[in-house]
C-alpha positions as CSV (number, residue, x, y, z in Angstrom):
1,X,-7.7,9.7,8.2
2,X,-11.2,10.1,7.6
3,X,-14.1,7.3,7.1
4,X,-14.1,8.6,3.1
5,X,-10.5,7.3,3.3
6,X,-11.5,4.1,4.7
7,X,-14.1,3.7,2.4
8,X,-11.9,4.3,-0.8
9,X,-8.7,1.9,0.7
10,X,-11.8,-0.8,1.0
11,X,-13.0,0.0,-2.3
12,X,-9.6,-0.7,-3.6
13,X,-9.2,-3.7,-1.9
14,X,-12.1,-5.6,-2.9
15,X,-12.1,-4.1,-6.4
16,X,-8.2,-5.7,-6.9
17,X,-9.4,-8.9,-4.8
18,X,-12.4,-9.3,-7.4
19,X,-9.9,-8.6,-10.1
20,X,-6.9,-11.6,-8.3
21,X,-9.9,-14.2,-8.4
22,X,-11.0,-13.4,-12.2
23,X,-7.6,-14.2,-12.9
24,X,-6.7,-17.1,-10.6
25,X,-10.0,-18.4,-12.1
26,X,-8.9,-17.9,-16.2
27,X,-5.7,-19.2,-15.1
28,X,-6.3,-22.3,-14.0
29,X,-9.1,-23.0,-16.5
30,X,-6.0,-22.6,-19.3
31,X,-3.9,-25.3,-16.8
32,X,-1.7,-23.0,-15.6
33,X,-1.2,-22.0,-11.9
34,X,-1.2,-18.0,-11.3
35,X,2.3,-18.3,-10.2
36,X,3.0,-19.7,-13.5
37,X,1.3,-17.3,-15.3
38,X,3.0,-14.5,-13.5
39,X,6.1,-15.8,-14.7
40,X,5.3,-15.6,-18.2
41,X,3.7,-12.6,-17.5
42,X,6.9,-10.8,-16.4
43,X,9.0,-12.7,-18.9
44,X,7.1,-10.9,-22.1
45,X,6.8,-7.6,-20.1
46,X,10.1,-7.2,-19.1
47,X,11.5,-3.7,-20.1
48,X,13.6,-3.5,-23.2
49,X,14.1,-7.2,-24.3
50,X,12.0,-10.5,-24.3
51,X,14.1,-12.5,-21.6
52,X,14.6,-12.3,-18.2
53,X,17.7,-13.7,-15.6
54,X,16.5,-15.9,-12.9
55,X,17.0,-13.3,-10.5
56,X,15.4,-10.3,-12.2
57,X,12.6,-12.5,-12.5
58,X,12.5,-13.9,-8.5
59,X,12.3,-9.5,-8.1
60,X,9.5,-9.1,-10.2
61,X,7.8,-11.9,-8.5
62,X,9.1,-10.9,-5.0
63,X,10.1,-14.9,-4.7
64,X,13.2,-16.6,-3.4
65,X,16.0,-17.4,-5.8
66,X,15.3,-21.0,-5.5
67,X,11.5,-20.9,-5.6
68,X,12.0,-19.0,-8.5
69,X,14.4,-21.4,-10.2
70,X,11.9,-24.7,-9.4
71,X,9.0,-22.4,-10.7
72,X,11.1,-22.3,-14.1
73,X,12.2,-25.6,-14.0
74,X,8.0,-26.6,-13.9
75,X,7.4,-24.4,-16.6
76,X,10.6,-25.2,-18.7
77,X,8.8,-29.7,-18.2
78,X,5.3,-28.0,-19.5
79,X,7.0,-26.7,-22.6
80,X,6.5,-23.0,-22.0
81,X,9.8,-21.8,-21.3
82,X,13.4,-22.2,-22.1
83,X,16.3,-21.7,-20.3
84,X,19.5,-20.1,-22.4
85,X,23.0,-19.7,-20.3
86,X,24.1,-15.8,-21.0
87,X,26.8,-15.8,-23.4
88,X,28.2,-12.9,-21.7
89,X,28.7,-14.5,-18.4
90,X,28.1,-17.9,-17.7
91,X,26.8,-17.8,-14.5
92,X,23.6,-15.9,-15.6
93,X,20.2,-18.1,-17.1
94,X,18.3,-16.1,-19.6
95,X,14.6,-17.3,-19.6
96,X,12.7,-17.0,-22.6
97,X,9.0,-17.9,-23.6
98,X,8.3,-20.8,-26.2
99,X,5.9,-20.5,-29.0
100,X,3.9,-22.9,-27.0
101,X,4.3,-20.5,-23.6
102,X,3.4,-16.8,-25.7
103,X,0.4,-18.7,-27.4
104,X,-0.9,-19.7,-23.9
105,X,0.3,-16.7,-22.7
106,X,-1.4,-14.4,-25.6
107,X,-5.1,-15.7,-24.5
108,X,-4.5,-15.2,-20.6
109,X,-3.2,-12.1,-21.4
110,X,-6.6,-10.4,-24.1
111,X,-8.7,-11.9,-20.8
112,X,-7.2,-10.1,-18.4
113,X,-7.0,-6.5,-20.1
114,X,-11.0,-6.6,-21.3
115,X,-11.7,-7.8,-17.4
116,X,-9.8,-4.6,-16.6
């Protein structure tokens, strides 16, 4: 590697670090925490349908099962998401977003893509 390599990984890294802190920032002036956010996040983005499983969402998040399923339980008490058992198998939890949770979600959301 080369110092123009260097300089371009650095680059990179302060221009996604300046981006993290815009968003930590718009997050928690909506009340949200960016772990929060993230969740709804990955909820609406979720290829091909609008819910997610606990676990497909503690992947996306790259979070333990069970820190996953108390970060649902927060938002599920601050009326953003829902919890719905699958109907196909019982032992799965599909998590969906309230109106309240894609409103919220909706403004964060138009921030973030005009700061990018």
């Amino acid at each position: 590697m080369n110092k123009a390599d260097f300089e371009y990984l650095a680059e990179f890294r302060h221009q996604l670090r300046r981006f993290l802190r815009f968003s930590e920032d718009a997050v928690q002036a909506e009340g949200l925490t960016p772990q929060q956010y993230q969740l709804l996040l990955q909820i609406k983005g979720f290829p091909g349908r609008s819910w997610a499983t606990i676990g497909e969402l503690a992947e996306r998040l790259q979070a333990k099962h069970h820190g996953t399923v108390a970060l649902v339980s927060r938002c599920e008490s601050a009326g953003l998401v829902r919890r719905e058992t699958d109907p196909d198998d019982k032992r799965q939890v599909r998590v969906h977003l309230t109106d309240a949770g894609e409103r919220r979600l909706m403004r964060l959301a138009r921030m973030h893509r005009d700061e990018l």
